[in-house]
C-alpha positions as CSV (number, residue, x, y, z in Angstrom):
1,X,0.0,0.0,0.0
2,X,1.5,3.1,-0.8
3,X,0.7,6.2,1.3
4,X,0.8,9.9,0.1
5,X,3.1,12.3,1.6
6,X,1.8,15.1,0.4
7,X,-1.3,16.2,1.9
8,X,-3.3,19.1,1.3
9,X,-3.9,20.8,4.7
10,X,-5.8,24.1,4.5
11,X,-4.8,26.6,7.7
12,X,-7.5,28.8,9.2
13,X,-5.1,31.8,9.8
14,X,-5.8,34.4,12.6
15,X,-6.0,38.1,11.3
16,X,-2.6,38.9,12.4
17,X,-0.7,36.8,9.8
18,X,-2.8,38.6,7.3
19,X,-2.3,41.7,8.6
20,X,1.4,41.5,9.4
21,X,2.0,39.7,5.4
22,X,0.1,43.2,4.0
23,X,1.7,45.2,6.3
24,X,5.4,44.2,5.1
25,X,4.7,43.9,1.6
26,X,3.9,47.7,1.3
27,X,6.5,48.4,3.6
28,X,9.0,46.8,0.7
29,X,7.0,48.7,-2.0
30,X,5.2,45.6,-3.5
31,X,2.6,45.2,-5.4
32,X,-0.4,42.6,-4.7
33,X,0.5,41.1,-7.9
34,X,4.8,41.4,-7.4
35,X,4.1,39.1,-4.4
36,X,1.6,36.8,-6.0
37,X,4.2,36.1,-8.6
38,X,7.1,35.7,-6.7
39,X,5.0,33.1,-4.7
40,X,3.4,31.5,-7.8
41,X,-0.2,32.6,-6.9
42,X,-2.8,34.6,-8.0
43,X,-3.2,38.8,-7.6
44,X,-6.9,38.1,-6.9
45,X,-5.6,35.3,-3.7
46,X,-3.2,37.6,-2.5
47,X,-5.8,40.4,-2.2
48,X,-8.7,37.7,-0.8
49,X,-6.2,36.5,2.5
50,X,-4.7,40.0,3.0
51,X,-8.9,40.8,3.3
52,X,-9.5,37.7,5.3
53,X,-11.4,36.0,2.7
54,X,-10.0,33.0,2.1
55,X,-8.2,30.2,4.3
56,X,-5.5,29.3,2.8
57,X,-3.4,25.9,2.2
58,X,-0.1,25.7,4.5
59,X,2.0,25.1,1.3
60,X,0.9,28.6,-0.1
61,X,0.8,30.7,3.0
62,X,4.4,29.0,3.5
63,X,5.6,30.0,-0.1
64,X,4.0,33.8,0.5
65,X,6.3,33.9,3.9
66,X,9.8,33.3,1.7
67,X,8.5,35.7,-1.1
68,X,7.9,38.5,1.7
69,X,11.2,37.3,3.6
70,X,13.3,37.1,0.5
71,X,12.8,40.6,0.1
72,X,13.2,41.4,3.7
73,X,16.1,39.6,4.7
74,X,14.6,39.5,8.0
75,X,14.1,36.4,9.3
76,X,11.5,37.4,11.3
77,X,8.8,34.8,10.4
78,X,11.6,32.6,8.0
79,X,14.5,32.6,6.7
80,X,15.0,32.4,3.0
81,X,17.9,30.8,1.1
């Protein structure tokens, strides 16, 4: 029997992740769109979490966290590369 590793788990995020991810994209000067194509999503899912619209899959939130911490070079949340 062969068993999957991936699995699609879809995260509930509080409104401080949202918040804090919106927050430090326009600090940097980015676009809704800039980030969603660094992360390889859409503009229109990008706009819907930073609203608190959708929940989102832990794969994507992850992949939006090293777009906005690539261009930080924080390492406040992660630590990219």
């Amino acid at each position: 029997m062969e068993i999957s590793t991936r699995t699609t788990m879809m995260l509930r995020t509080p409104p401080a992740v949202s918040v804090w991810l919106k927050a430090k994209r326009r600090e940097r000067g980015m676009t809704q769109n800039e980030l969603a194509q660094k992360a390889g999503v859409t503009q229109r899912l990008v706009s819907d979490f930073e609203r608190g619209k959708v929940d989102i899959r832990v794969d994507t939130l992850c992949r939006l966290f090293i777009a906005v911490c690539a261009i930080l070079r924080s390492g406040v949340v992660c630590h990219a590369g």
